[in-house]
ZAMARKE-502947 format. One record per residue: y, x, z of N, C-alpha, C, O in turn; residue in three letters. Coordinates in Angstrom, 1 decimal. Example, Ala and Ser with C-alpha at 12.3 -4.5 7.8 and 13.67 -1.06 7.14 Angstrom:
# residues 2
<nyy=-5.7&nxx=13.2&nzz=7.8&cayy=-4.5&caxx=12.3&cazz=7.8&cyy=-3.3&cxx=13.2&czz=7.8&oyy=-3.3&oxx=14.2&ozz=8.5&res=ALA>
<nyy=-2.2&nxx=12.8&nzz=7.1&cayy=-1.1&caxx=13.7&cazz=7.1&cyy=0.0&cxx=12.9&czz=7.9&oyy=1.1&oxx=13.4&ozz=8.0&res=SER>
# end
This chain:
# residues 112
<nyy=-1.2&nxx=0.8&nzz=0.0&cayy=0.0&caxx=0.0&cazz=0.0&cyy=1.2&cxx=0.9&czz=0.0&oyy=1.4&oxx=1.8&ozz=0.8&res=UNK>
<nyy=2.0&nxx=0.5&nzz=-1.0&cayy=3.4&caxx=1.2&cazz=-0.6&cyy=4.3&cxx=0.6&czz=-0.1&oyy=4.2&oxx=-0.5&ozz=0.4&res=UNK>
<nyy=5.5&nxx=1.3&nzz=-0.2&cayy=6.6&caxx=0.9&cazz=0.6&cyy=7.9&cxx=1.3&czz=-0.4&oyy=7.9&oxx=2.4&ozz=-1.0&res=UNK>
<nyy=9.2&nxx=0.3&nzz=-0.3&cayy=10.5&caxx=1.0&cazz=-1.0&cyy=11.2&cxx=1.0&czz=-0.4&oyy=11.0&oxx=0.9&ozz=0.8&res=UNK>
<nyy=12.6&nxx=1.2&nzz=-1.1&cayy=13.5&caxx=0.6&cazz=-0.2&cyy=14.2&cxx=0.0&czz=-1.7&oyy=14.4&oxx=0.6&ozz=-2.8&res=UNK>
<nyy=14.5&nxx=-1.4&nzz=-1.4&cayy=15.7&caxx=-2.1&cazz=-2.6&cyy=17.0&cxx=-1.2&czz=-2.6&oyy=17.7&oxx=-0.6&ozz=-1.8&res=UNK>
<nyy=17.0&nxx=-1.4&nzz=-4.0&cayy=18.2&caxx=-0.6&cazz=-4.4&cyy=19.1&cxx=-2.2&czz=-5.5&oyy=18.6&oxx=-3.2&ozz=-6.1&res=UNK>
<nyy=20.5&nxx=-2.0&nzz=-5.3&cayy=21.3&caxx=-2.8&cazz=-6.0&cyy=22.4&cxx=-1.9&czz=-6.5&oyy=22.6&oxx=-0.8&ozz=-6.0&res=UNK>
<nyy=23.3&nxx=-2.3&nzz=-7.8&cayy=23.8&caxx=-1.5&cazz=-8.7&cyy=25.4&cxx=-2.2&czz=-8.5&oyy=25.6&oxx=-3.3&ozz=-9.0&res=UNK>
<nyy=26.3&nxx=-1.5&nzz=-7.8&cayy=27.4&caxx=-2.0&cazz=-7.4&cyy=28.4&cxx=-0.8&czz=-8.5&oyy=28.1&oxx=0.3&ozz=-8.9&res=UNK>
<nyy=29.9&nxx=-1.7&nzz=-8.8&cayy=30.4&caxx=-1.1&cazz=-9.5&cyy=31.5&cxx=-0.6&czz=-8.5&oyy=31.8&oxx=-1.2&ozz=-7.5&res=UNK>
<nyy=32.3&nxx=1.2&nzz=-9.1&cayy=33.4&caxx=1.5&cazz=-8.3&cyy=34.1&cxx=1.6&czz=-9.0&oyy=33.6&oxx=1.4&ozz=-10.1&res=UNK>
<nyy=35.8&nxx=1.9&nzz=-9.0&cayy=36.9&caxx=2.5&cazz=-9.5&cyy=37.1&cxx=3.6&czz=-8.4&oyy=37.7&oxx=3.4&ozz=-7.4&res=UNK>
<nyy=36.4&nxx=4.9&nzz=-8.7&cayy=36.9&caxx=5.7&cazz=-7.6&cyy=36.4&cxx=5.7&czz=-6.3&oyy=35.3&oxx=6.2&ozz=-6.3&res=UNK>
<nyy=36.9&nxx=5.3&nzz=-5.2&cayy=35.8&caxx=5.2&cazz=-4.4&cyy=36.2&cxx=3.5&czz=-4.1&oyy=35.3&oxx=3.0&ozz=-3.4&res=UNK>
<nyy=37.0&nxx=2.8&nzz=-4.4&cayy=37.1&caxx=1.0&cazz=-4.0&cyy=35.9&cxx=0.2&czz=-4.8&oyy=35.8&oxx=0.3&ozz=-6.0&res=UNK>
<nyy=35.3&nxx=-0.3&nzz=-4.4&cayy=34.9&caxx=-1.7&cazz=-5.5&cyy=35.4&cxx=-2.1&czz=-6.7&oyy=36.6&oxx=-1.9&ozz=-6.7&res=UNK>
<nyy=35.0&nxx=-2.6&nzz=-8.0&cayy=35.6&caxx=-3.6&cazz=-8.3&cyy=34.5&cxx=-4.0&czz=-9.6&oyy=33.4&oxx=-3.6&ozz=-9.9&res=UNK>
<nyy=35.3&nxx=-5.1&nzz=-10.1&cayy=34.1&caxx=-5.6&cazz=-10.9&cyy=33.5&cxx=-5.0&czz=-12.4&oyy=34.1&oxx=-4.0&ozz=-13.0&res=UNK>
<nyy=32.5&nxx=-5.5&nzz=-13.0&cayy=31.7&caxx=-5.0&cazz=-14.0&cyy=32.5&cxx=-4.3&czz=-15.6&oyy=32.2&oxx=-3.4&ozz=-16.4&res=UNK>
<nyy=33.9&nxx=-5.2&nzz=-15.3&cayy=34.3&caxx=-5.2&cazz=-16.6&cyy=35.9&cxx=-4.7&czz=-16.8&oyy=36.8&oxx=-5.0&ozz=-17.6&res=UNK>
<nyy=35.8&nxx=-3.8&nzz=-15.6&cayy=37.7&caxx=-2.9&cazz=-15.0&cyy=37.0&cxx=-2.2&czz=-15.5&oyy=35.8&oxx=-1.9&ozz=-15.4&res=UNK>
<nyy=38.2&nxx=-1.6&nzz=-16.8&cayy=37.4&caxx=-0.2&cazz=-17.3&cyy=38.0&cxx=1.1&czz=-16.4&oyy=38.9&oxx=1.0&ozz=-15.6&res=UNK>
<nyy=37.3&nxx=2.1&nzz=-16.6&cayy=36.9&caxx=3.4&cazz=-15.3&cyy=36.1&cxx=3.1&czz=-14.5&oyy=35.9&oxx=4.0&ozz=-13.6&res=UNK>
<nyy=35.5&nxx=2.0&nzz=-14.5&cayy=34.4&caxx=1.5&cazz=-13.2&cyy=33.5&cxx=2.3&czz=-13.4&oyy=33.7&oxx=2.7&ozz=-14.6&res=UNK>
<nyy=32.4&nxx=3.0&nzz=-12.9&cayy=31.3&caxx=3.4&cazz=-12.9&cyy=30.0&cxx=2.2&czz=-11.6&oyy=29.9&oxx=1.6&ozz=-10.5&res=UNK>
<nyy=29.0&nxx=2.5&nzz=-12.9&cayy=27.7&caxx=1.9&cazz=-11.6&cyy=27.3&cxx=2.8&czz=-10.6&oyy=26.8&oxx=3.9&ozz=-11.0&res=UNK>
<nyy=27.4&nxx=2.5&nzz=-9.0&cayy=26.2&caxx=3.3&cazz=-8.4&cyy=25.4&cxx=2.4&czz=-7.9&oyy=25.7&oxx=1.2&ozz=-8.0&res=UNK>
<nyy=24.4&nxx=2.9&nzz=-7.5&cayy=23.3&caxx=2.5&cazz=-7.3&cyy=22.5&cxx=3.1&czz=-5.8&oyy=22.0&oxx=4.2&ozz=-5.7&res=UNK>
<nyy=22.8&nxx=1.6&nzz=-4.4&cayy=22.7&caxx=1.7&cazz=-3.5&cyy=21.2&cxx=1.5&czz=-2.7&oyy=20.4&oxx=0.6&ozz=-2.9&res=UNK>
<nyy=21.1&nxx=2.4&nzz=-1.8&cayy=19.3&caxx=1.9&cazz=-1.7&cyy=19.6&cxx=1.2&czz=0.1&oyy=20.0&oxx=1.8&ozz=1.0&res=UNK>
<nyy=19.2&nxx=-0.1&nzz=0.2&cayy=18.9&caxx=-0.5&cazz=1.6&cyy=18.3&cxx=0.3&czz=2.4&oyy=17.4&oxx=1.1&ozz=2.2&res=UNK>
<nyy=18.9&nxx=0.0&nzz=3.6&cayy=18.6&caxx=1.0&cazz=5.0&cyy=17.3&cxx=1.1&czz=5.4&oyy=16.9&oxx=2.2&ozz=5.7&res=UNK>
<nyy=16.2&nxx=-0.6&nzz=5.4&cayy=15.3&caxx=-0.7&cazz=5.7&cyy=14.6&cxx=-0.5&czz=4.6&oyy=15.2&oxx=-0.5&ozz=3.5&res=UNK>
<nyy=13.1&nxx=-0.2&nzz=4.8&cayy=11.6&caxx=-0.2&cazz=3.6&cyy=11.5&cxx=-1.6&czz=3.9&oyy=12.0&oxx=-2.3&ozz=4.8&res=UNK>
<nyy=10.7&nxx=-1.8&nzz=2.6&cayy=10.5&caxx=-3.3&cazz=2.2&cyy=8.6&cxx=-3.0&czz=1.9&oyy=8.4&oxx=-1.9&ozz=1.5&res=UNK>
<nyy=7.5&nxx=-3.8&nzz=2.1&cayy=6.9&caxx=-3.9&cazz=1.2&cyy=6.1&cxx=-5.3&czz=1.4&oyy=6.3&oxx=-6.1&ozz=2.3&res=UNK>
<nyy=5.1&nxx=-5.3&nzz=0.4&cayy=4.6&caxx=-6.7&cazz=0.0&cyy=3.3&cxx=-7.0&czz=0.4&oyy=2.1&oxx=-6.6&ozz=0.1&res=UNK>
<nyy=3.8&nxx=-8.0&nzz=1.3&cayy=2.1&caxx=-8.7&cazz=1.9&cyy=1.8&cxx=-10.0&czz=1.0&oyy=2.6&oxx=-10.9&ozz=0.7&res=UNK>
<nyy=0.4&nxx=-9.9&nzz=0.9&cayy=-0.7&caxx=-10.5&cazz=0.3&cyy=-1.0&cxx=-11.9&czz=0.9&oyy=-1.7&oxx=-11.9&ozz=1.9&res=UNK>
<nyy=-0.4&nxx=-13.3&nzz=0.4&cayy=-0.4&caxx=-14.3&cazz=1.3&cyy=-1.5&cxx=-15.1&czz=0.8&oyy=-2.1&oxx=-14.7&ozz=-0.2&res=UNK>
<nyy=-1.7&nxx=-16.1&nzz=1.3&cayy=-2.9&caxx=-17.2&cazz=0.5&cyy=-2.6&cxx=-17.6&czz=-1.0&oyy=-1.4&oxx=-17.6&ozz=-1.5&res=UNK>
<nyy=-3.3&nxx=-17.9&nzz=-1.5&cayy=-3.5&caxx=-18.2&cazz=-3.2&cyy=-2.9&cxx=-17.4&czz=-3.5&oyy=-1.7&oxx=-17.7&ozz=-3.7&res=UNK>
<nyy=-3.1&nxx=-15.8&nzz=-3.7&cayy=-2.2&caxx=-14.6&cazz=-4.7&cyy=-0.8&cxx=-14.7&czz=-4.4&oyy=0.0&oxx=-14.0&ozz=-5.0&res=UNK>
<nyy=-0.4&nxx=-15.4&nzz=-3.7&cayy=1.0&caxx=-15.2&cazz=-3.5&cyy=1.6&cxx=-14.5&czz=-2.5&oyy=1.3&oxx=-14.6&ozz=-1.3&res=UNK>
<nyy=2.4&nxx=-13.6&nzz=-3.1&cayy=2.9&caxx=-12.1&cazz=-2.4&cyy=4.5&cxx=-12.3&czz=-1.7&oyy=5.3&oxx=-13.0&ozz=-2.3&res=UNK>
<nyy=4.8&nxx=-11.7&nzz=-0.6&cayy=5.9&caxx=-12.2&cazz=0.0&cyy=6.8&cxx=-10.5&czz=0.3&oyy=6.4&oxx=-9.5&ozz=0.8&res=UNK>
<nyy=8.2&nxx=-10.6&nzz=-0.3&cayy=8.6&caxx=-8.8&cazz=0.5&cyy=8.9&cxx=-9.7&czz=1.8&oyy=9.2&oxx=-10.9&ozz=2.0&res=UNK>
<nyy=8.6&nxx=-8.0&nzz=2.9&cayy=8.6&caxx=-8.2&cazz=4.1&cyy=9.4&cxx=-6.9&czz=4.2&oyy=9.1&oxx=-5.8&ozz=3.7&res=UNK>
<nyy=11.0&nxx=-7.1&nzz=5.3&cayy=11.4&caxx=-5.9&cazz=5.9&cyy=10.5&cxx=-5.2&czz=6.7&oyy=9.7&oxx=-5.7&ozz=7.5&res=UNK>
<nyy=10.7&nxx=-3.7&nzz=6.5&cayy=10.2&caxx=-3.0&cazz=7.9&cyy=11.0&cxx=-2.1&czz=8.9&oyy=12.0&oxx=-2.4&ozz=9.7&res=UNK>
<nyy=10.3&nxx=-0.9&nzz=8.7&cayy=11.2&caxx=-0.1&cazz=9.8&cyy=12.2&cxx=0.4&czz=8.7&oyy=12.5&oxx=-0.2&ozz=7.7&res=UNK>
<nyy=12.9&nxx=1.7&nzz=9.2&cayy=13.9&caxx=2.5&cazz=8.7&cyy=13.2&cxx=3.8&czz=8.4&oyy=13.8&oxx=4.6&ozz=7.8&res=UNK>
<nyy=12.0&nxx=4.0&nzz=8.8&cayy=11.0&caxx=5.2&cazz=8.4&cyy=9.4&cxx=5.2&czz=7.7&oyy=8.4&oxx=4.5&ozz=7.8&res=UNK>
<nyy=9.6&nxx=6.0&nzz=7.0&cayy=8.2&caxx=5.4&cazz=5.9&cyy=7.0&cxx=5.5&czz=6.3&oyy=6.1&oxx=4.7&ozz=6.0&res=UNK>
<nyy=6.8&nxx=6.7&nzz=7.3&cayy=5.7&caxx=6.8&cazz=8.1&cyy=5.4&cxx=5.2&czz=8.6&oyy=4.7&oxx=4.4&ozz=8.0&res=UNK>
<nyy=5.8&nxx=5.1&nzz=9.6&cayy=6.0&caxx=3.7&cazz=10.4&cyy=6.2&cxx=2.4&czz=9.5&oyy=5.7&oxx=1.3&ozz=9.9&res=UNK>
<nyy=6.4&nxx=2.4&nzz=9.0&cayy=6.7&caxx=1.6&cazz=7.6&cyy=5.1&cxx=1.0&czz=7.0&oyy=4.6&oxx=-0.1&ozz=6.9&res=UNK>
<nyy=4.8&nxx=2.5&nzz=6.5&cayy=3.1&caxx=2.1&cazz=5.6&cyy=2.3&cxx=1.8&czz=6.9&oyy=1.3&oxx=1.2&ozz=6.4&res=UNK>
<nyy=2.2&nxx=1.8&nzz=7.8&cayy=1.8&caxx=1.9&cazz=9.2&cyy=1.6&cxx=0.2&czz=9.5&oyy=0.7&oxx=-0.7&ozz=9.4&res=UNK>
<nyy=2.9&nxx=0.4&nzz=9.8&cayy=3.4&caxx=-1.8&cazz=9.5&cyy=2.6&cxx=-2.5&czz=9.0&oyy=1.8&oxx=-3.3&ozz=9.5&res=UNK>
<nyy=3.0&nxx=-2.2&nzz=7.6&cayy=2.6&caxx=-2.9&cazz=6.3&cyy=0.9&cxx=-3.0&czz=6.9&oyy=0.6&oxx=-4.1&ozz=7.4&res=UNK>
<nyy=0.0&nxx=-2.0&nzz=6.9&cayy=-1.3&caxx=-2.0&cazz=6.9&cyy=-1.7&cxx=-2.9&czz=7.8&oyy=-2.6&oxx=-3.6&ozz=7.6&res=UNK>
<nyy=-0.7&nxx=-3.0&nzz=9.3&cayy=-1.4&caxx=-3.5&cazz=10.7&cyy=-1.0&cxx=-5.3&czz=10.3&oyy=-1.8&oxx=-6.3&ozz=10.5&res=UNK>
<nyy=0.3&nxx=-5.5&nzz=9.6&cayy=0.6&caxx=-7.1&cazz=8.9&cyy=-0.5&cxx=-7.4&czz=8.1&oyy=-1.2&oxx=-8.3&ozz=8.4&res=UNK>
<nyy=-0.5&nxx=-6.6&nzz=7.2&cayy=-1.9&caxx=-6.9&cazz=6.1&cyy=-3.4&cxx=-7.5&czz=6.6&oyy=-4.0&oxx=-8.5&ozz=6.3&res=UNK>
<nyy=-3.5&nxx=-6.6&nzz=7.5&cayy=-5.1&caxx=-6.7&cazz=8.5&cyy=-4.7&cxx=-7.9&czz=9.1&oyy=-5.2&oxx=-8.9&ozz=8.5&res=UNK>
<nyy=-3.9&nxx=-8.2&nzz=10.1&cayy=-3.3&caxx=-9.3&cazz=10.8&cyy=-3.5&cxx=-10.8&czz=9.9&oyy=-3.8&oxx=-11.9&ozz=10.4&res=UNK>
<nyy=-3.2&nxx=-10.7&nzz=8.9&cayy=-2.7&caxx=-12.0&cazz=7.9&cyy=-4.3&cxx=-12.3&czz=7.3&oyy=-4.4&oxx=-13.5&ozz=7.2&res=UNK>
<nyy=-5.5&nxx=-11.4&nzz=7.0&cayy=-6.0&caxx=-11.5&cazz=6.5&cyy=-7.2&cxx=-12.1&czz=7.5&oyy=-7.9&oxx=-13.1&ozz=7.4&res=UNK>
<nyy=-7.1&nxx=-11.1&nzz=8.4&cayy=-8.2&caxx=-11.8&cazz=9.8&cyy=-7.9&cxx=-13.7&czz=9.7&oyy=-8.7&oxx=-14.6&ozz=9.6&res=UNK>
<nyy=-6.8&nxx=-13.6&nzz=9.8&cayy=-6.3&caxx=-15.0&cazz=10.4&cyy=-6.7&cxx=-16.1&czz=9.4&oyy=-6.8&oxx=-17.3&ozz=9.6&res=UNK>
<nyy=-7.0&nxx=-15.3&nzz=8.1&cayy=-6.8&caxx=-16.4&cazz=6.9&cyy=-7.9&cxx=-16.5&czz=6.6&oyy=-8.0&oxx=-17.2&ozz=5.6&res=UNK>
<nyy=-9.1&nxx=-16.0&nzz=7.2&cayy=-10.2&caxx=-15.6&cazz=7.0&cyy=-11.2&cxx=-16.3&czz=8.3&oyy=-12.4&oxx=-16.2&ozz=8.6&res=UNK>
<nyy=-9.9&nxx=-17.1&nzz=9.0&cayy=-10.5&caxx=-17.5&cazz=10.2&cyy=-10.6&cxx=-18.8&czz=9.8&oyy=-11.8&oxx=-19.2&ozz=10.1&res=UNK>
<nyy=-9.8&nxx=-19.7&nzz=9.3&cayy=-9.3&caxx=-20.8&cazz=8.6&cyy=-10.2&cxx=-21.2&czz=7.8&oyy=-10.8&oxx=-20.4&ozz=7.0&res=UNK>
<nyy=-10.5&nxx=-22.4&nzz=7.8&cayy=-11.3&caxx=-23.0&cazz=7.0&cyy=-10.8&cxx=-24.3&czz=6.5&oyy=-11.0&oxx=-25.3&ozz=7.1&res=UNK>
<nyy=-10.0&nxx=-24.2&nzz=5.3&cayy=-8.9&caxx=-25.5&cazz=4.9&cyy=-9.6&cxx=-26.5&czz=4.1&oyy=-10.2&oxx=-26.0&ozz=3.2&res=UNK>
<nyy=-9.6&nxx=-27.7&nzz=4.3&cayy=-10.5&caxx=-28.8&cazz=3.3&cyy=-9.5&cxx=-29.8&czz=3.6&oyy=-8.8&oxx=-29.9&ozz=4.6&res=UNK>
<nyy=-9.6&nxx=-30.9&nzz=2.3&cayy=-8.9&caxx=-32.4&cazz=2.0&cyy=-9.5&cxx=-32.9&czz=3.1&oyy=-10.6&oxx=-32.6&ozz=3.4&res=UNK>
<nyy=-8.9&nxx=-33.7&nzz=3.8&cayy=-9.6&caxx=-34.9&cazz=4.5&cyy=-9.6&cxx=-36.2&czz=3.8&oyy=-9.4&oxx=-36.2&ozz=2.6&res=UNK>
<nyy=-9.8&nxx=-37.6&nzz=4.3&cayy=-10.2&caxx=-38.8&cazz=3.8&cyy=-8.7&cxx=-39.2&czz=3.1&oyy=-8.6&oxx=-39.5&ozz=1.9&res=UNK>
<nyy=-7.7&nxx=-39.2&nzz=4.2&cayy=-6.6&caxx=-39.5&cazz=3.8&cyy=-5.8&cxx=-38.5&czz=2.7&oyy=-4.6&oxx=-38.6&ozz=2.8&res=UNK>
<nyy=-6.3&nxx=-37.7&nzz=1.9&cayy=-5.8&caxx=-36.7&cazz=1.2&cyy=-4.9&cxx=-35.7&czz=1.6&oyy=-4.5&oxx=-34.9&ozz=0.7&res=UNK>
<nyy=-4.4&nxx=-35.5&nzz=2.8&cayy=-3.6&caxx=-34.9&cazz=3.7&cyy=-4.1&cxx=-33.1&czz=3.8&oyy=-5.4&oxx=-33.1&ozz=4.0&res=UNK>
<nyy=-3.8&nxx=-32.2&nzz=3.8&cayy=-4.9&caxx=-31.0&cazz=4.1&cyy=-4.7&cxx=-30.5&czz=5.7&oyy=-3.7&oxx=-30.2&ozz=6.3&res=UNK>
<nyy=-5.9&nxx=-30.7&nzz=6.0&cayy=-6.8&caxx=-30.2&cazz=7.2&cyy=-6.8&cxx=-28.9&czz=7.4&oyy=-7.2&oxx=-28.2&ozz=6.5&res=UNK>
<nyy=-6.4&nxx=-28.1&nzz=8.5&cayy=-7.0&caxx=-27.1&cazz=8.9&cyy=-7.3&cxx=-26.6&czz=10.5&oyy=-6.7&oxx=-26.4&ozz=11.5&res=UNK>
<nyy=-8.5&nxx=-26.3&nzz=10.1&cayy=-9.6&caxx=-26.1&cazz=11.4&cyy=-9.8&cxx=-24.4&czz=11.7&oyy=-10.3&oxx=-23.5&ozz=11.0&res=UNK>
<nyy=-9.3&nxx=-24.4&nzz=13.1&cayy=-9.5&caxx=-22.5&cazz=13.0&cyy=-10.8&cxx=-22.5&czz=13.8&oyy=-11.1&oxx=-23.5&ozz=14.5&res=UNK>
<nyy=-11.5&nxx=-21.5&nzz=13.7&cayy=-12.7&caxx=-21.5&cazz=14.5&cyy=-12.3&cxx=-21.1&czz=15.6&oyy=-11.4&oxx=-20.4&ozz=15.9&res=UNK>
<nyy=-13.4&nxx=-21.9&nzz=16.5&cayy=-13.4&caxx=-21.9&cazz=17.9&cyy=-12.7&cxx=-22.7&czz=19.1&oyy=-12.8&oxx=-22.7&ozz=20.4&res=UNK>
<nyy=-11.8&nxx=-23.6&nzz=17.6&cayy=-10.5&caxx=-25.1&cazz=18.3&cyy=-11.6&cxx=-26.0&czz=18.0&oyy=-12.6&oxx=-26.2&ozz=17.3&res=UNK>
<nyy=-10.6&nxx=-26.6&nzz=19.1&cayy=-11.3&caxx=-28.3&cazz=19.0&cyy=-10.5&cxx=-28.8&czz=18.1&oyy=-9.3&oxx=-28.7&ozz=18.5&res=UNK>
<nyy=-10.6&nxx=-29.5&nzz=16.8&cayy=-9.6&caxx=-30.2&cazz=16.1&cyy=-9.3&cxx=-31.8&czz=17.0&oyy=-10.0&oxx=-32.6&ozz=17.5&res=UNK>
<nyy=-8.0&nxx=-31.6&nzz=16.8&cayy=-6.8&caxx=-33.1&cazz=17.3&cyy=-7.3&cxx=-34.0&czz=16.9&oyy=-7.6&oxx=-34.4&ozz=15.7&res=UNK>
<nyy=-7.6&nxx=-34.7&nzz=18.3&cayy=-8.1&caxx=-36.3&cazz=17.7&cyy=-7.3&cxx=-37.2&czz=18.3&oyy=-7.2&oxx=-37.2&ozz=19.5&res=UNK>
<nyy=-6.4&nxx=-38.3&nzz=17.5&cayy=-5.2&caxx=-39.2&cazz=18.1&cyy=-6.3&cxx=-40.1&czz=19.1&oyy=-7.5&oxx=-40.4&ozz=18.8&res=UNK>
<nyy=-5.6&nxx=-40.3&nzz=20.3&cayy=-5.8&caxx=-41.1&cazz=21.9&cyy=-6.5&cxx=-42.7&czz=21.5&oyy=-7.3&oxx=-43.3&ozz=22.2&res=UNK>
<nyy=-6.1&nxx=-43.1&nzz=20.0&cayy=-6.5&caxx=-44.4&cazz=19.3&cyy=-7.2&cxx=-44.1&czz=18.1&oyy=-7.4&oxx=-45.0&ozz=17.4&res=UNK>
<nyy=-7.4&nxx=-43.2&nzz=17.8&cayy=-8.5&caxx=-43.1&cazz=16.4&cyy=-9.5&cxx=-43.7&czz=16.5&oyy=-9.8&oxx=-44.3&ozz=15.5&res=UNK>
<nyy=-10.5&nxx=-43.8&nzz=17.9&cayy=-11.5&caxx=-44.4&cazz=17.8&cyy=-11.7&cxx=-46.1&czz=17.5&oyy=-12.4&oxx=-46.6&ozz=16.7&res=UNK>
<nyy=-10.7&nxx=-46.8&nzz=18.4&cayy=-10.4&caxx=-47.9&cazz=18.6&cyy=-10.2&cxx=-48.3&czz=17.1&oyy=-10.9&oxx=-49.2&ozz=16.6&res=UNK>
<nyy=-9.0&nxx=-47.4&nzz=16.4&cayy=-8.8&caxx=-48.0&cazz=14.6&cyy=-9.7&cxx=-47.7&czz=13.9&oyy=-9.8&oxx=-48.3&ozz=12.8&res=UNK>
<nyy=-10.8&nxx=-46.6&nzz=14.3&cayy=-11.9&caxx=-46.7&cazz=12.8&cyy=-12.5&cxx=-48.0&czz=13.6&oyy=-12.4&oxx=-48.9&ozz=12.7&res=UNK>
<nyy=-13.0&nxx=-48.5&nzz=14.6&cayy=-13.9&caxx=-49.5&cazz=15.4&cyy=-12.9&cxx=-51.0&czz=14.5&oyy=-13.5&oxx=-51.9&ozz=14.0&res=UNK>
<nyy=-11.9&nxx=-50.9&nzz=14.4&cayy=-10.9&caxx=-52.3&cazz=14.4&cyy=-11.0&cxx=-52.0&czz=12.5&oyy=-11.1&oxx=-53.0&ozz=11.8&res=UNK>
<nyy=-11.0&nxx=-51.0&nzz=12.0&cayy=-11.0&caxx=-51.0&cazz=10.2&cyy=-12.4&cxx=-51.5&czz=10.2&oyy=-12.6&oxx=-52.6&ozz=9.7&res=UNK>
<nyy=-13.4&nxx=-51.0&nzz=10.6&cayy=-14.8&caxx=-51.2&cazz=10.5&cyy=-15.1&cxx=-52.9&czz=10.3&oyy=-15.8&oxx=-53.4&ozz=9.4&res=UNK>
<nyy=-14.7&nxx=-53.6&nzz=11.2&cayy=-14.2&caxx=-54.9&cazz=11.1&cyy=-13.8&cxx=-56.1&czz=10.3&oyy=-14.2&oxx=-57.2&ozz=9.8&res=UNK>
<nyy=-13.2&nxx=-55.6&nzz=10.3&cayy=-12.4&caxx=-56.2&cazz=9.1&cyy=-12.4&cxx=-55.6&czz=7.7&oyy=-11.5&oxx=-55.8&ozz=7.0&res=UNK>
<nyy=-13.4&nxx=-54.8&nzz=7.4&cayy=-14.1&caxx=-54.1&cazz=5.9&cyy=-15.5&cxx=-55.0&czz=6.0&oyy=-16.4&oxx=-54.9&ozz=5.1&res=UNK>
# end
């Protein structure tokens, strides 16, 4: 896994600001304080994440988020339920049951 840091391309006159199209302007090209890199989220979808200010510690991060995100997602076991709504059950929970669920499937049953 790597790590960057974002860079953005700001225009100067000298050493002031100014915009794209003042002629004498020159582009530099600024790199953010923090490393950035990209965790790996459910369905292929990749997220940038700030980190530290040091690269060591940085790839470090990145690896300990990565492991973290993946345990978790790997703990998850997501399925449609009846109502089309999506369900998810982590192992070793008791999944939420409403105080009246029983009574309404008992009272639907009924009257079906």
């Amino acid at each position: 896994m790597s790590v960057w840091k974002k860079q953005s391309v700001k225009w100067f006159k000298g050493e002031k600001r100014s915009k794209k199209g003042v002629t004498g302007a020159e582009p530099r090209t600024l790199y953010s304080k923090r490393f950035y890199g990209t965790l790996n989220i459910y369905d292929n979808k990749k997220r940038q994440v700030p980190l530290t200010e040091d690269q060591d510690t940085s790839e470090a991060l990145l690896k300990t988020l990565q492991r973290l995100h993946q345990s978790s997602r790997t703990a998850r076991e997501i399925n449609l339920g009846a109502s089309g709504r999506l369900q998810v059950a982590i192992e070793g929970e008791e999944q939420y049951r409403h105080p009246h669920q029983d009574t309404f499937n008992r009272t639907k049953a009924l009257l079906v």
